[in-house]
C-alpha angles and dihedrals in degrees: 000000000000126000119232118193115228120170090341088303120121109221125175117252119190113242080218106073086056121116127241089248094045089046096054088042083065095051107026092130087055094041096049093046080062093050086057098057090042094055097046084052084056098055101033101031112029110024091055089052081081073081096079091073086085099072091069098051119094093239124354110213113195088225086067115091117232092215086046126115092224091050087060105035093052146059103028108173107222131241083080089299099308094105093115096045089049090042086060102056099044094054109095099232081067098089091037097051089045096049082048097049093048093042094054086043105052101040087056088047087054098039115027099034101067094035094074089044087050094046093046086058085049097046090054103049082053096103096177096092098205096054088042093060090034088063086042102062102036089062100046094051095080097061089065093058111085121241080256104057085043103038078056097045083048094044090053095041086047101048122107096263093029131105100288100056104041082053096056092042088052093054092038090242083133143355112233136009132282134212096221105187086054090067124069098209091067094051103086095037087054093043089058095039100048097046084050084051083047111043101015096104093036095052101058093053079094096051095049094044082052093048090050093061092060117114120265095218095060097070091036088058087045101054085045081053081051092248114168123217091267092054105044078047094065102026089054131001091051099050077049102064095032088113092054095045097042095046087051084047091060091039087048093050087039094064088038083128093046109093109184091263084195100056100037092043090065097046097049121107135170084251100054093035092115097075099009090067107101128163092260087055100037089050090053096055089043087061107031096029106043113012100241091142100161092038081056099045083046087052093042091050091042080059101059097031086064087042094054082051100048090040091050089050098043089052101039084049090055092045092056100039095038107014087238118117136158092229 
């Protein structure tokens, strides 16, 4: 409801009966701060989706121009264009770099993804305020550090004399030191731990700001029915917050085949590729390495391709069993 003055009397006029002009007139900063955004999705997420021309060519040359006539009369890979895609799942690294990539997934999606919302839940029965914003702070700290300050400060306490090591010899745990990311049995264990090191405090900033919205009165009518903290925990907070958890589950299926290329890019190495391998790093070297630019773009659309699949389902599933979806 808006007010409207007449004859120095305040009377109700419904927002309803306002035109659409009139109506952008009243928010044009909003609704100019969304045109921006809108503007910057067009240049920097559709109009380079004409890209995906070159995984049908036969191969793509980086001399050659995108909005060229040659670039579009010429090079056709064959299969009807699907060559590359077929390429891919016929060499014999395929069913290794997906296992990885799933594996790597699934295991942050079991792992990292209810961790932010349990320590959330943590976070907001702390009632000491300065310990609350000490631990804070301390785990939000390492999001602001980049996959390359931390990938270094990994690579020196892994190595075989660094902190790790010196830590388990001095509780006998071994007996002398190992070099971890040389060894591909540690690789996935490492990737997980170190992106709940990374994102865990950051993470949980939603979940709080969703917690903080919660009524009052709720919890007040819970302690006079004798609930403890546990219960009213899990009677209440976490029914709050069900829409927020459940929109970041579909976003978080969704990138399943998305591994974190910048954090697993500084921790490869030739001696942990067998299960550090995953489609975001195979598709790199396709491209830098060794020049396959269109096999890469084929592998890349497959991708996302797989991800808009997976993000429809899992909303379409939500919405079904919750009544909560994303779209």
């Amino acid at each position: 409801m808006s007010f409207k003055k007449k004859d120095n009397t305040a009377i109700l006029a419904p927002l309803g009966k306002k035109t659409f002009v009139e109506r952008l007139k009243d928010e044009k900063y909003l609704q100019a701060m969304a045109l921006a955004g809108v503007i910057w999705m067009l240049i920097f997420c559709y109009v380079p989706m004409y890209g995906i021309i070159v995984a049908f060519k036969e191969n793509y040359r980086v001399s050659q121009k995108l909005f060229s006539w040659e670039f579009l009369t010429s090079g056709w890979a064959k299969n009807f264009g699907f060559q590359h895609f077929i390429a891919f799942f016929e060499d014999p690294e395929c069913a290794n770099v997906f296992i990885n990539t799933l594996g790597i997934s699934i295991l942050k999606l079991l792992i990292c993804f209810p961790a932010p919302i349990i320590f959330a839940l943590l976070i907001n029965e702390v009632k000491f305020t300065g310990f609350k914003k000490t631990v804070q702070t301390i785990t939000y700290l390492p999001h602001f550090l980049s996959w390359v300050v931390l990938g270094g400060i990994l690579t020196t306490w892994l190595d075989a004399s660094g902190l790790f090591n010196e830590l388990l010899i001095k509780a006998g745990i071994i007996d002398e030191g190992i070099h971890f990311l040389a060894y591909p049995k540690y690789f996935w264990a490492i990737t997980i731990i170190s992106d709940l090191w990374k994102d865990l405090g950051w993470n949980t900033i939603l979940y709080l700001a969703a917690i903080t919205g919660i009524d009052q009165a709720l919890y007040e009518a819970a302690r006079v029915d004798g609930a403890n903290r546990w219960q009213m925990m899990y009677k209440i907070t976490l029914p709050c917050i069900k829409s927020t958890v459940v929109i970041m589950l579909i976003l978080n299926v969704g990138g399943l085949f998305n591994s974190n290329f910048d954090q697993i890019f500084v921790l490869w190495n030739t001696l942990n590729q067998s299960r550090a391998n995953v489609i975001d790093i195979y598709t790199y070297h396709a491209a830098m390495s060794y020049g396959r630019y269109s096999y890469a773009a084929a592998i890349g659309l497959f991708k996302s391709v797989l991800s808009f699949v997976l993000l429809y389902v899992t909303n379409k599933i939500t919405k079904k069993v919750n009544d909560v979806s994303l779209f």
